[in-house]
C-alpha positions in Angstrom: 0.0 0.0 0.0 3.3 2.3 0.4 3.8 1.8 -2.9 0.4 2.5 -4.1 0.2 5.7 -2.3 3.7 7.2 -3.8 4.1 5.7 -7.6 1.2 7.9 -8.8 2.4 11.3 -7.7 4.9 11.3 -10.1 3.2 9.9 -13.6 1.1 12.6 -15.8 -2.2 13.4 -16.3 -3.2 10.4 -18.5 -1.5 8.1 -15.9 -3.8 9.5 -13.4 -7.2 9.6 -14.7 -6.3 5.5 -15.7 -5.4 4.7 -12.0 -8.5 6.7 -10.9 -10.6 4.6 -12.2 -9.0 1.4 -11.6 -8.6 2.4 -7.9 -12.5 3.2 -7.9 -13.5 0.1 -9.3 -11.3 -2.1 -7.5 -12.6 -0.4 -3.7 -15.8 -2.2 -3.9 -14.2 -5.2 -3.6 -11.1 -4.3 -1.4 -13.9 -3.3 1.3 -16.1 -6.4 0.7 -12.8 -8.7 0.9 -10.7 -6.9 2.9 -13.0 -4.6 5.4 -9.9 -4.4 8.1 -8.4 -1.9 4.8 -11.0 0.8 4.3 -9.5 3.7 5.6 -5.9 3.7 3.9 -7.8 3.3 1.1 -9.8 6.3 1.6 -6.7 7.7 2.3 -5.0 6.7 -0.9 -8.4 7.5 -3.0 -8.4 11.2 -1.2 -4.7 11.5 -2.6 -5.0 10.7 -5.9 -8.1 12.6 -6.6 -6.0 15.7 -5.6 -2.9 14.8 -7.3 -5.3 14.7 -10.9 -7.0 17.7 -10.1 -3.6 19.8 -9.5 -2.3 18.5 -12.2 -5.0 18.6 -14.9 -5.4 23.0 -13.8 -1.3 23.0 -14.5 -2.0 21.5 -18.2 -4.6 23.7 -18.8 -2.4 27.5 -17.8 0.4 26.1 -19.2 1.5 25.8 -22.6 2.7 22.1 -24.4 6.4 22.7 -23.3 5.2 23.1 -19.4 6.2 20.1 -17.6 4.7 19.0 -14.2 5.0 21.2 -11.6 5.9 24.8 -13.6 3.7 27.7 -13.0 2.8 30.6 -13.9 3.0 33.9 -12.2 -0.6 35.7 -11.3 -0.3 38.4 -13.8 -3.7 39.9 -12.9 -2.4 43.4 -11.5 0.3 43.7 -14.9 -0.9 45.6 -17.8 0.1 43.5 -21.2 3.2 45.6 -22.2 4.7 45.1 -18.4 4.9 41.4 -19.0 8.1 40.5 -20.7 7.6 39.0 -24.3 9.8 37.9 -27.8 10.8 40.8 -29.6 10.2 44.2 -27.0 13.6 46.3 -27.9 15.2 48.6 -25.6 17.7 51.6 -26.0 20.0 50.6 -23.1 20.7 46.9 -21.9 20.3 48.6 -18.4 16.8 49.6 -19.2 16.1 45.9 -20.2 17.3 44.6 -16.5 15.6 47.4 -14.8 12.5 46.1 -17.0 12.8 42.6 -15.9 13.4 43.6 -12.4 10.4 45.7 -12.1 8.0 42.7 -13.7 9.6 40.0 -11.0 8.8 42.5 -8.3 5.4 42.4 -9.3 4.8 39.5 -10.3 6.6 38.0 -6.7 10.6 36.8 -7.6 13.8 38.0 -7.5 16.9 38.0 -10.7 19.8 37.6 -11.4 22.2 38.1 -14.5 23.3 34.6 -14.7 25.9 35.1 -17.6 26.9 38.5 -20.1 28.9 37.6 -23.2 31.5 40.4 -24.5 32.4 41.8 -27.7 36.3 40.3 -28.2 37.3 43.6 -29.9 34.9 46.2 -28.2 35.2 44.4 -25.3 31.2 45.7 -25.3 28.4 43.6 -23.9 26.6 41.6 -26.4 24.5 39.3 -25.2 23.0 38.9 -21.6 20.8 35.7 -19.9 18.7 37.3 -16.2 17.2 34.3 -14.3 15.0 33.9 -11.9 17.4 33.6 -8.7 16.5 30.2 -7.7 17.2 28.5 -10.9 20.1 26.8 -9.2 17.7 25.4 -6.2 14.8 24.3 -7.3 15.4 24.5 -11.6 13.2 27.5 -12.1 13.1 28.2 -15.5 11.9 32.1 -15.7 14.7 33.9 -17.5 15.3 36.1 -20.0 17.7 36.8 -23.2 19.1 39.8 -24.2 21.0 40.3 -27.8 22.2 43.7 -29.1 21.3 44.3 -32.5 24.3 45.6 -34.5 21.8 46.8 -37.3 19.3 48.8 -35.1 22.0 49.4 -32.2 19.3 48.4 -29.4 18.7 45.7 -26.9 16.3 42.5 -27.8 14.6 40.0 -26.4 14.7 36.9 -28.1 14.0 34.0 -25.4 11.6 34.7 -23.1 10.7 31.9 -20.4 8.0 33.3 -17.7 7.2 29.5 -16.2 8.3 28.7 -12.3 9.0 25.7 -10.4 8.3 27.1 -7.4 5.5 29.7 -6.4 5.7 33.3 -7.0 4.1 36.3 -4.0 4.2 39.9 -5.0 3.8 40.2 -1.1 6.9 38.0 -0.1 9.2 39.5 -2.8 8.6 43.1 -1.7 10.8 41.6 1.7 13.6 40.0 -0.4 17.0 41.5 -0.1 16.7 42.8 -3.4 13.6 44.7 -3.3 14.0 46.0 0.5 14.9 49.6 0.3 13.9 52.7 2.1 11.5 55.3 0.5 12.4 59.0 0.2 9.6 59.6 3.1 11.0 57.2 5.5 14.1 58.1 5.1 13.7 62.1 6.1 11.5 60.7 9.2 14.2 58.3 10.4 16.6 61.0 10.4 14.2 63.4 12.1 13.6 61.2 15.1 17.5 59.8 15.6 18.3 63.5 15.7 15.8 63.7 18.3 17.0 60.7 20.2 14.0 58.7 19.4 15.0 54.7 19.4 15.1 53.2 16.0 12.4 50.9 17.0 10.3 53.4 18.0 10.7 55.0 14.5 10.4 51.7 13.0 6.9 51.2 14.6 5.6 54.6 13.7 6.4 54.0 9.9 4.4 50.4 10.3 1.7 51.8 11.6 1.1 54.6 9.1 1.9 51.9 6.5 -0.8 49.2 8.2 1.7 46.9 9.4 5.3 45.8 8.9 4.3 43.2 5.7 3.2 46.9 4.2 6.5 48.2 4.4 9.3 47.6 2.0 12.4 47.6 4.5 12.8 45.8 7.7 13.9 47.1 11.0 17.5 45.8 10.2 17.5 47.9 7.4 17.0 51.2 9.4 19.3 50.6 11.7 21.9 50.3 9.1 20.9 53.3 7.9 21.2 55.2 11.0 24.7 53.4 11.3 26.2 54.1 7.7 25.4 57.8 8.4 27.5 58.1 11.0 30.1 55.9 9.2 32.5 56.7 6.7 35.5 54.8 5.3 37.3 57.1 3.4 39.5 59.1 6.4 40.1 62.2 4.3 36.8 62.6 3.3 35.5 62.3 7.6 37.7 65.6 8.1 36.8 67.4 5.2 33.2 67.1 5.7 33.8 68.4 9.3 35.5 71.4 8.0 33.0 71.5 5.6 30.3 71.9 8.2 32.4 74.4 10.7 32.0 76.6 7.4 28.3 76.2 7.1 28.1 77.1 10.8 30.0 79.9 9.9 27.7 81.0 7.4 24.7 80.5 9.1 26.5 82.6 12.7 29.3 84.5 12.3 29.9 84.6 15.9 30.7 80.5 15.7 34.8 79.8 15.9 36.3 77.1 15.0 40.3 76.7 14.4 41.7 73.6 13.2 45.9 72.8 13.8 47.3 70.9 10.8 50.9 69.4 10.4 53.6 69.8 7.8 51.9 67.2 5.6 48.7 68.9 5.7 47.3 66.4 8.0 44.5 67.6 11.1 45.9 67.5 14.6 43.8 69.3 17.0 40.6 71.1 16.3 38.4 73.4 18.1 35.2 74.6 17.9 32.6 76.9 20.0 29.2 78.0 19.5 27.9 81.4 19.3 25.3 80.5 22.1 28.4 79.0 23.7 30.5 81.8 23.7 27.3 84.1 24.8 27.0 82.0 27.9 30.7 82.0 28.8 30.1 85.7 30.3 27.4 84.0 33.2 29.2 80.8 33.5 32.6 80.7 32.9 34.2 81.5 36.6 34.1 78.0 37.0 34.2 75.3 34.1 35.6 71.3 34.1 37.6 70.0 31.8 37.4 66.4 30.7 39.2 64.3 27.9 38.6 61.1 28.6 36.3 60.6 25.3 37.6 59.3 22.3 36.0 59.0 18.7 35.9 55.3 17.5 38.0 55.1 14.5 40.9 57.6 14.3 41.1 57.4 18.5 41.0 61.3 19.0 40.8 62.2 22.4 37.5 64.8 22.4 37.8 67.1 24.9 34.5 69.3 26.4 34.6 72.1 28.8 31.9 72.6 30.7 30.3 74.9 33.2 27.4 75.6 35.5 24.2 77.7 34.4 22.0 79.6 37.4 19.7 76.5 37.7 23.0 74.0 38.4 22.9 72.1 35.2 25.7 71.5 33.2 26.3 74.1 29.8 28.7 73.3 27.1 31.1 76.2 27.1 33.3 74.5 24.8 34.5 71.5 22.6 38.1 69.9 21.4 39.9 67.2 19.1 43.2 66.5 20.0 45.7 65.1 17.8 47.3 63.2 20.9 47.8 64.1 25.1 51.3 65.7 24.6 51.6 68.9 26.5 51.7 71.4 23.6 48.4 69.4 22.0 46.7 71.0 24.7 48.6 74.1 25.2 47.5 75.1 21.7 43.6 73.7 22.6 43.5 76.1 25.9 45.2 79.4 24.2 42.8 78.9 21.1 39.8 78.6 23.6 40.5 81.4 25.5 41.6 83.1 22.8 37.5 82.7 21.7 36.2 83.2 24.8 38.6 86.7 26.0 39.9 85.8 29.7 40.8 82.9 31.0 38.3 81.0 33.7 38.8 81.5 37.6 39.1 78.1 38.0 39.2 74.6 36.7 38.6 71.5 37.2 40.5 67.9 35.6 41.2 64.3 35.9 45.4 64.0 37.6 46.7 64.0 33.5 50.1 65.7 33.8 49.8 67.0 30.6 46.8 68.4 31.5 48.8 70.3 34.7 51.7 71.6 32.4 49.4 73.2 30.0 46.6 74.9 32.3 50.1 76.0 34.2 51.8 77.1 30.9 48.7 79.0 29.5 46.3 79.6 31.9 49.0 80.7 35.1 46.6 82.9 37.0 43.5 80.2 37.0 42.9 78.1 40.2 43.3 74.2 39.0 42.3 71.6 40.9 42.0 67.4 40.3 38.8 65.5 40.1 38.7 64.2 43.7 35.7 61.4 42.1 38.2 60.1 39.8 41.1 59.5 42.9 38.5 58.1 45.4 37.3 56.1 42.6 40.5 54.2 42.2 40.9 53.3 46.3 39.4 49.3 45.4 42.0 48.8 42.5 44.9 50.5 44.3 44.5 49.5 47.6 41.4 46.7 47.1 44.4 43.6 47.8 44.5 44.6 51.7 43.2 42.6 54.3 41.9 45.2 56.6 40.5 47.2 53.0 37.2 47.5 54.9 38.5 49.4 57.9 41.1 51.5 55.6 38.5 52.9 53.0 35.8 54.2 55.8 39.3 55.8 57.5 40.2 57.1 54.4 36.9 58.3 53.6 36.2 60.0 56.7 40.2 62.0 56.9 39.4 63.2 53.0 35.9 64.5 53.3 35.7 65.7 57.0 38.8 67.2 57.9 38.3 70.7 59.8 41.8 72.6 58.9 45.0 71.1 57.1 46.6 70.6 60.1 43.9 68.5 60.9 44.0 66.4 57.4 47.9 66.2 58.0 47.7 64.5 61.5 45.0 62.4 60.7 47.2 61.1 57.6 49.7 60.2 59.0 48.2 58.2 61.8 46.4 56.6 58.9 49.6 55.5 57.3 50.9 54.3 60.7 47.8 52.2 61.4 47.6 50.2 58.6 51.6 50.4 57.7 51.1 51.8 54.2 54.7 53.8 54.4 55.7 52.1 51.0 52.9 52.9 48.9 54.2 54.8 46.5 50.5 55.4 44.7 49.4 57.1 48.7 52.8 58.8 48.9 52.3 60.6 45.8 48.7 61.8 46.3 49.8 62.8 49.7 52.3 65.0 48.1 49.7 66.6 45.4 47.0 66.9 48.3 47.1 70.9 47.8 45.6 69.6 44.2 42.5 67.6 45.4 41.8 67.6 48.9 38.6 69.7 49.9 40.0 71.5 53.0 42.8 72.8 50.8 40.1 75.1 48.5 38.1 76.0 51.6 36.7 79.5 51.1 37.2 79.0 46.9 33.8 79.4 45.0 33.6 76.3 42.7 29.6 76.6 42.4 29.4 73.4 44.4 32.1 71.1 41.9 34.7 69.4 43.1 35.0 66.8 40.2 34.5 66.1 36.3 31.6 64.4 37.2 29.8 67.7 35.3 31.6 66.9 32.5 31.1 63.0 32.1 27.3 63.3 33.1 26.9 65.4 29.5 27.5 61.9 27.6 23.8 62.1 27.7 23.8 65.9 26.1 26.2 64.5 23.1 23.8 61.6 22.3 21.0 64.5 21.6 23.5 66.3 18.9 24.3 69.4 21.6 20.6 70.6 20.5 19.5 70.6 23.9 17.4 73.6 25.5 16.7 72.5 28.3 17.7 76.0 30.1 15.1 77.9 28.3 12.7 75.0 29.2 13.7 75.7 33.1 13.5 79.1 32.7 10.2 78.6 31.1 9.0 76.9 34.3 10.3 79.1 36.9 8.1 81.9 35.1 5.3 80.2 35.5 5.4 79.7 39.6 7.5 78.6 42.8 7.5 76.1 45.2 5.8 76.7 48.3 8.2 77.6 51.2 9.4 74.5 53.6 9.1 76.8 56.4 7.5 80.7 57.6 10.7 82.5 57.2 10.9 85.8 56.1 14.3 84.7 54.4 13.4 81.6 52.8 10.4 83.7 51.3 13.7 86.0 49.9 15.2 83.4 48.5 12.4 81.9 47.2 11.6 85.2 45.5 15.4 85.4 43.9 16.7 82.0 42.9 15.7 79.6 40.5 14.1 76.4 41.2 16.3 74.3 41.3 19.1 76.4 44.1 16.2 76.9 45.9 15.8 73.4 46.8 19.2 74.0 48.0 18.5 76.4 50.4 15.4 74.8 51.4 17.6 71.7 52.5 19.7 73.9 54.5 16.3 75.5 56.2 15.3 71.8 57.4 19.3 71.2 59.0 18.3 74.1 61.0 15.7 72.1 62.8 19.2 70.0 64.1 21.4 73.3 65.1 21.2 75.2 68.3 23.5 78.2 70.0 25.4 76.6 72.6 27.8 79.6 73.4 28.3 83.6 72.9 30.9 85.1 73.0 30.5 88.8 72.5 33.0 91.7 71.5 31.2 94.8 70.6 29.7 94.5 67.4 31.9 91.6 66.6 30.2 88.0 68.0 31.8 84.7 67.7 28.5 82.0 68.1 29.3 78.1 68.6 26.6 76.5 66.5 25.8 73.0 67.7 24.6 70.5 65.2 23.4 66.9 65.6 24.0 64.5 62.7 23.1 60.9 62.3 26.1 58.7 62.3 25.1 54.8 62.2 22.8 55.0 64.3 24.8 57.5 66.4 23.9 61.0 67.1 27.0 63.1 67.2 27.2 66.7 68.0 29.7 69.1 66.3 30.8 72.1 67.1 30.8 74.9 64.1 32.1 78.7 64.8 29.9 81.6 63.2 31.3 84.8 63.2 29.1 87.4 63.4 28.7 91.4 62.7 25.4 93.1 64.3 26.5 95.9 62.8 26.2 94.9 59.3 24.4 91.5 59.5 27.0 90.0 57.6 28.9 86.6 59.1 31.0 83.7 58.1 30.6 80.2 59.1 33.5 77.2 60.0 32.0 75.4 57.2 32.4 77.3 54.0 29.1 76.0 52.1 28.4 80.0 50.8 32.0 80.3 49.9 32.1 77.0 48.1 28.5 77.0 46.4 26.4 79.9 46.8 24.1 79.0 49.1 23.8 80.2 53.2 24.6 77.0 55.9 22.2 76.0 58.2 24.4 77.1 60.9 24.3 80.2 59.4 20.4 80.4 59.3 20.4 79.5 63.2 22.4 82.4 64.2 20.4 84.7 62.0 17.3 83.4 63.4 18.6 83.8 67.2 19.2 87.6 66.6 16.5 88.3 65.0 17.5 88.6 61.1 14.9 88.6 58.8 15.9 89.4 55.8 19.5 88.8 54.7 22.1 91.4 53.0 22.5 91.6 49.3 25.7 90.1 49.2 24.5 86.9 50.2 21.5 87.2 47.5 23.6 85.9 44.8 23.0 87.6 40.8 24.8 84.3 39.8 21.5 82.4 40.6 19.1 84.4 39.8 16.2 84.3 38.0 15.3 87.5 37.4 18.3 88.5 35.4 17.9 88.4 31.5 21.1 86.9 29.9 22.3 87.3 27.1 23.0 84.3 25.0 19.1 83.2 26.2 18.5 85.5 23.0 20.7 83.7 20.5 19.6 81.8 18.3 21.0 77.8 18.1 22.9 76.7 15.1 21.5 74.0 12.8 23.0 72.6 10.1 20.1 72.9 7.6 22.8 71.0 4.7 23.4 68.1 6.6 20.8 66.1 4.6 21.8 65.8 0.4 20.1 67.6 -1.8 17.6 65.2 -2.9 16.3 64.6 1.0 16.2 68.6 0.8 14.3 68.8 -2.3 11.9 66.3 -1.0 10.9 68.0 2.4 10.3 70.8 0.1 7.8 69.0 -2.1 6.5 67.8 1.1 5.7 70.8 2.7 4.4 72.0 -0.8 1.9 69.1 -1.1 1.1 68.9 2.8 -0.1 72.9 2.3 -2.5 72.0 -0.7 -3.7 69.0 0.9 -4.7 71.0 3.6 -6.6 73.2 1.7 -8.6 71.1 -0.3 -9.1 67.6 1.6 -12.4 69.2 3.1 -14.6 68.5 0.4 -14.7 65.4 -1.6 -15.1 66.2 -5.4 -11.8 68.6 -4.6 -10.4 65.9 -3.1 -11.3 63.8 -6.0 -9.7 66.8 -8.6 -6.4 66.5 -6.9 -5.8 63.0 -7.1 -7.1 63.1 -10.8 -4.4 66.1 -10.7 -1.5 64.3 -9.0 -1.9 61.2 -11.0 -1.8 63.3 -14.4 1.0 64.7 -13.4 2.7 61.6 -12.4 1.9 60.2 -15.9 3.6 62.9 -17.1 6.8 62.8 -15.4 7.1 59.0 -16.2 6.9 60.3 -20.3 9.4 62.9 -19.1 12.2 60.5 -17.6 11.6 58.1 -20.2 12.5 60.3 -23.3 15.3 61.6 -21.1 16.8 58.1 -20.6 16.3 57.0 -24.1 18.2 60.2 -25.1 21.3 59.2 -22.9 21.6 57.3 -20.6 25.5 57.6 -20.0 25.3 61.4 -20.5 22.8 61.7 -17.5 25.0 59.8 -15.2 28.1 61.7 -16.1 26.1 65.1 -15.8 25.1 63.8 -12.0 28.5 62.6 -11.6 30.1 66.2 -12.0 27.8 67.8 -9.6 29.3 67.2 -6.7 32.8 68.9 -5.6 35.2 69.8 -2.6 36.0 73.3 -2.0 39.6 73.9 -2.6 40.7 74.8 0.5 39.2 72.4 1.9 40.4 69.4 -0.8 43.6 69.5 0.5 43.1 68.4 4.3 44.6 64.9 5.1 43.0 62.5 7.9 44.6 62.5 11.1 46.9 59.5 12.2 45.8 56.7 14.4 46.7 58.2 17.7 47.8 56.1 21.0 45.6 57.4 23.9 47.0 57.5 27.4 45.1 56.8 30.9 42.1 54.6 32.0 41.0 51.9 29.3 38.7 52.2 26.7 35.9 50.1 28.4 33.0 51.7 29.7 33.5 50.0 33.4 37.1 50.4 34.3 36.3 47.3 36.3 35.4 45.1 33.0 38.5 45.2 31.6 41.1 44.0 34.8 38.1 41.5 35.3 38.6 40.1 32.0 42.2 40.2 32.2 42.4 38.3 35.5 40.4 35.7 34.2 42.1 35.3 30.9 45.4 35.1 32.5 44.1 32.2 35.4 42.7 30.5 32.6 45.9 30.2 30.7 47.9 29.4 33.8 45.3 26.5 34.1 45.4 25.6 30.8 49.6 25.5 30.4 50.9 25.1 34.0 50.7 22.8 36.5 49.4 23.5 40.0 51.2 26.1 41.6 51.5 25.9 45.8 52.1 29.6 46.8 54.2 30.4 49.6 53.3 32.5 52.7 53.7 36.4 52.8 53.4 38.9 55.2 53.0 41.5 53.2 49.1 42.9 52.9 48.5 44.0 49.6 47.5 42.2 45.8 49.8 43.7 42.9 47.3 42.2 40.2 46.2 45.2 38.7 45.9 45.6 34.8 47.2 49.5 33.9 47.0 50.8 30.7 44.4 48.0 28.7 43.3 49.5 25.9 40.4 47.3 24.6 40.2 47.9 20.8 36.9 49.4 19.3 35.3 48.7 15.9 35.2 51.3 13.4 33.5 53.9 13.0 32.7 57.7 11.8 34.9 60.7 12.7 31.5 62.5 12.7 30.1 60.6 15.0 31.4 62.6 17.6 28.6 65.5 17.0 26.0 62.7 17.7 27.8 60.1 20.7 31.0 59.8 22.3 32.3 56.2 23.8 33.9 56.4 27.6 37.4 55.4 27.8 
């Protein structure tokens, strides 16, 4: 019965109908004789009855060469002269393929040009075979050939073969590598939402649902994310720095007040670049006492260190002030970065703020000699588990440490308490403590007491603006603030008359500031007076929560009754702007209720009207090519008469009428123009495009060596994967080791200097996203 059920599958139509009707006569008497068999032979019966009818309907489409099992496309939707047939000439053997191409796209296949034949002497195409693309799988025998006719001097078809083995879905094909493409529409809307940090699949889902679903749309979410990638990517390195000259002149254009100045070397290749904005340099008049420094980002592919200064606006956010390519972390790289910056900006900054690069400490000495510098203290505490992590007692020594850094009361203090920490935990020969001990004038918070640095003592303001480089720097997030501080204020935390002030004066945000400091009040009290004339010196007692343990400190407030002004032990108003609780006590024991002007600070205020609020952001309207410009245009055009006219229905009915006409029209146009020339239209296209001259002869940059932390992201990611690479191969290669005993307390198994390599990518990407080292 095996037998029976496969042999007829595979004989034609004539076969069939005889075994039919043998079968059927034959079942009478296979269920009278053999009852046990009646349902494989209803089986087999079922089977063959479907077998004859699919192949009788093949015979019938097909024509007398059509073997079993060919097909023919549904040509329903295809008017006659966009089916292929013997003896349709072309001008150009490209508009042949494109021909062919188009039909399989409707009709539901893809092509390929299986084999071109040459002219020996012209070395000229001659004659050219396109295939369906799975005549190598499954023997499809759709294809097409192509002969040039010397007499005529066009293209002609003289074998045409439209039959399948295999079936054919306009629906499918539209998904096939070789039809998925990206429309002129999508394309403008992708680039408008990654610009405005919307996620690609986020964009991808808006564009399916306006299309009815992804099996609507002709691209795949793949697809758009390679977009987004290739525009970021370039691979020829010359032509990555002269488009970003390129676009420091269009910002030019657009602002005069944007500077750029670019360093190149004797060869003509870019070193160091660097670039400002005219809101930027506006905003450097409010901001710039205080800015950070940070160059510990580096572009992907050409491994230029970027460097960003940044400061802090009136509501305590960061602002850009500032941004840099360096050609490597030599000192004069960034002597020549700083003088060209402040040569932008005027004057010099009051102070500064950087990671411990002593490159970074020569130049800001060599060029900037009256500006206060000081080191990122995040960026040394940060390293305590790598430097010092391979002690015993590292518990006990990083809250000791911890608490001597951050609490000392004078130097004095901080240099007593050091040393006892050094004894304690007999750390004498760490060179790494020893040298930071030496440079504690550089980081150390008690060493800048009385210094206004609006609250920063690290880089921290510079690294947390990765965030403001992934939105393309076209943030506005401080017109959006001041936009909300117009509208109201928080209600007061308290009934004081000064709080009230301050509520009045400062923006929102330093408010909350001082409204912290008015709830610490609630732990001070004056414990003791001590009175001389006008002059009063008031102990200020203040109860903090220590683990569970309520200690008491001590903080002196000098006072003047004569003119209400005072200074506290603590500093906070020199350091950030903002009056200490203990402060606030003493003011509230004599009676003070409203506070002198001085201490009412313009800085963060929100009734002064800045400048660079008025100037206008730079865009660059000619990052798109022409033809995405041209589009929006027609867009906009269209969207306008739409508007007008989609109200009433026989308008509505005019335009499409209208558009369609004109469509037809168009399609005529191109046409004649193809058939004219094909080749002279591409070279005319060709010669359109052109590098200014100045601009031509700009080399890329050399591969640069970066110094400092790794590349990773997580400092800790890299050592980790170090340590485990190199147990691994002492597993793998060695036998076991038996260590001997050692006294001494610390792990010398740290990984400097790993520089984990990163995959290419655009030297323009660095407008859009910057990767941490």
């Amino acid at each position: 019965m095996e037998v029976d059920i496969v042999e007829p599958l595979v004989c034609v139509a004539s076969e069939v109908s005889e075994n039919l009707s043998n079968e059927q006569e034959n079942l009478a008497a296979d269920v009278a004789e053999h009852g046990h068999k009646i349902f494989l032979l209803l089986v087999t019966l079922f089977v063959l009855e479907l077998s004859a009818i699919q192949l009788s309907d093949v015979m019938d489409v097909g024509s007398e060469e059509m073997e079993p099992g060919d097909e023919l496309p549904d040509h329903g939707n295809l008017q006659e002269d966009e089916i292929p047939r013997v003896g349709m000439r072309f001008a150009q053997l490209q508009m042949a393929h494109d021909f062919y191409v188009s039909y399989a796209k409707k009709a539901g296949f893809a092509t390929k040009i299986r084999t071109t034949t040459f002219d020996k002497i012209t070395k000229a195409p001659i004659n050219q075979a396109i295939h369906c693309n799975r005549d190598g799988i499954r023997e499809s025998r759709a294809r097409i050939y192509l002969k040039f006719d010397k007499d005529v001097q066009d293209w002609v078809l003289f074998k045409v073969d439209l039959t399948h083995s295999h079936p054919c879905s306009p629906r499918k094909a539209v998904h096939y590598h070789e039809y998925r493409q990206l429309t002129m529409h999508a394309k403008c809307v992708i680039e408008d939402n990654d610009e405005a940090g919307i996620r690609p699949n986020k964009t991808f889902l808006a564009l399916s649902n306006e299309a009815g679903g992804p099996s609507n749309l002709g691209f795949s979410e793949k697809d758009l994310r390679n977009y987004i990638t290739a525009r970021l990517r370039n691979s020829n390195v010359n032509a990555d720095v002269r488009e970003m000259m390129s676009y420091f002149m269009r910002m030019k254009d657009i602002n005069p007040n944007f500077f750029y100045a670019v360093k190149l070397d004797e060869e003509c290749k870019f070193k160091s670049a660097v670039w400002v904005d005219a809101r930027c340099r506006a905003s450097y008049e409010y901001y710039g006492d205080v800015v950070s420094v940070d160059s510990t980002y580096s572009t992907n592919r050409h491994g230029l260190p970027f460097v960003s200064f940044v400061g802090v606006n009136h509501h305590g956010k960061s602002t850009l002030l500032g941004c840099a390519l360096l050609g490597n972390e030599e000192i004069e790289s960034y002597e020549w970065v700083f003088s060209q910056w402040v040569k932008c900006m005027g004057t010099a900054p009051k102070c500064i703020i950087t990671d411990q690069c002593r490159s970074l400490y020569r130049a800001i000495k060599n060029t900037l000699p009256d500006t206060r510098h000081r080191w990122c203290i995040w960026h040394i505490m940060n390293k305590l588990s790598s430097k010092l992590g391979g002690y015993r007692r590292y518990g006990a020594l990083y809250g000791d440490l911890n608490d001597i850094v951050w609490n000392s009361r004078t130097e004095e203090s901080f240099e007593d308490d050091w040393a006892d920490f050094i004894d304690e935990y007999n750390l004498h020969n760490n060179t790494w403590l020893s040298d930071l001990y030496d440079d504690r004038c550089m980081w150390v918070p008690i060493y800048f007491k009385g210094e206004f640095w609006v609250g920063m003592r690290s880089t921290q303001r510079s690294e947390s603006m990765h965030a403001f480089y992934g939105g393309y720097l076209h943030r506005a997030e401080e017109l959006e603030d001041d936009a909300a501080d117009s509208r109201g204020v928080i209600p007061c935390a308290t009934t004081s008359p000064i709080e009230k002030q301050f509520q009045q004066e400062y923006t929102t945000t330093l408010f909350r500031d001082v409204q912290i400091e008015f709830v610490r009040k609630a732990n001070c009290r004056v414990s003791a007076v001590d009175e001389q004339g006008p002059l009063v010196c008031v102990k200020v007692e203040e109860e903090k929560l220590l683990n569970d343990t309520i200690l008491c400190i001590l903080y002196d407030v000098h006072f003047d009754r004569s003119t209400q002004e005072l200074r506290c032990e603590c500093n906070l108003f020199e350091s950030s702007g903002v009056l200490c609780c203990h402060c606030l006590e003493v003011y509230h024991s004599y009676k003070v209720y409203k506070v002198p002007s001085c201490y009412v600070l313009p800085r963060w205020s929100k009734k002064i009207k800045r400048k660079h609020t008025y100037v206008k952001s730079s865009h660059d309207v000619s990052r798109s090519d022409e033809s995405n410009v041209a589009f929006r245009g027609l867009c906009a055009h269209f969207y306008n008469v739409a508007q007008e006219f989609v109200g009433d229905d026989e308008e509505t009915a005019l335009l499409h009428l209208a558009l369609e006409e004109t469509r037809a029209k168009l399609a005529t146009h191109r046409a004649k123009k193809r058939s004219e020339s094909v080749a002279e239209t591409q070279t005319n296209i060709g010669s359109q495009s052109s590098n200014d001259v100045g601009v031509a002869d700009i080399q890329g940059p050399s591969k640069v060596t970066t110094k400092g932390r790794p590349k990773s992201k997580r400092l800790d990611s890299a050592l980790e994967k170090s340590i485990k690479n190199s147990r691994q191969r002492k597993q793998k290669n060695s036998p076991p080791v038996v260590r001997p005993h050692t006294f001494q307390d610390i792990n010398h198994c740290v990984v400097s200097g790993l520089n984990v390599p990163e995959q290419a990518g655009g030297f323009m990407s660095l407008l859009s996203s910057f990767n941490k080292k």
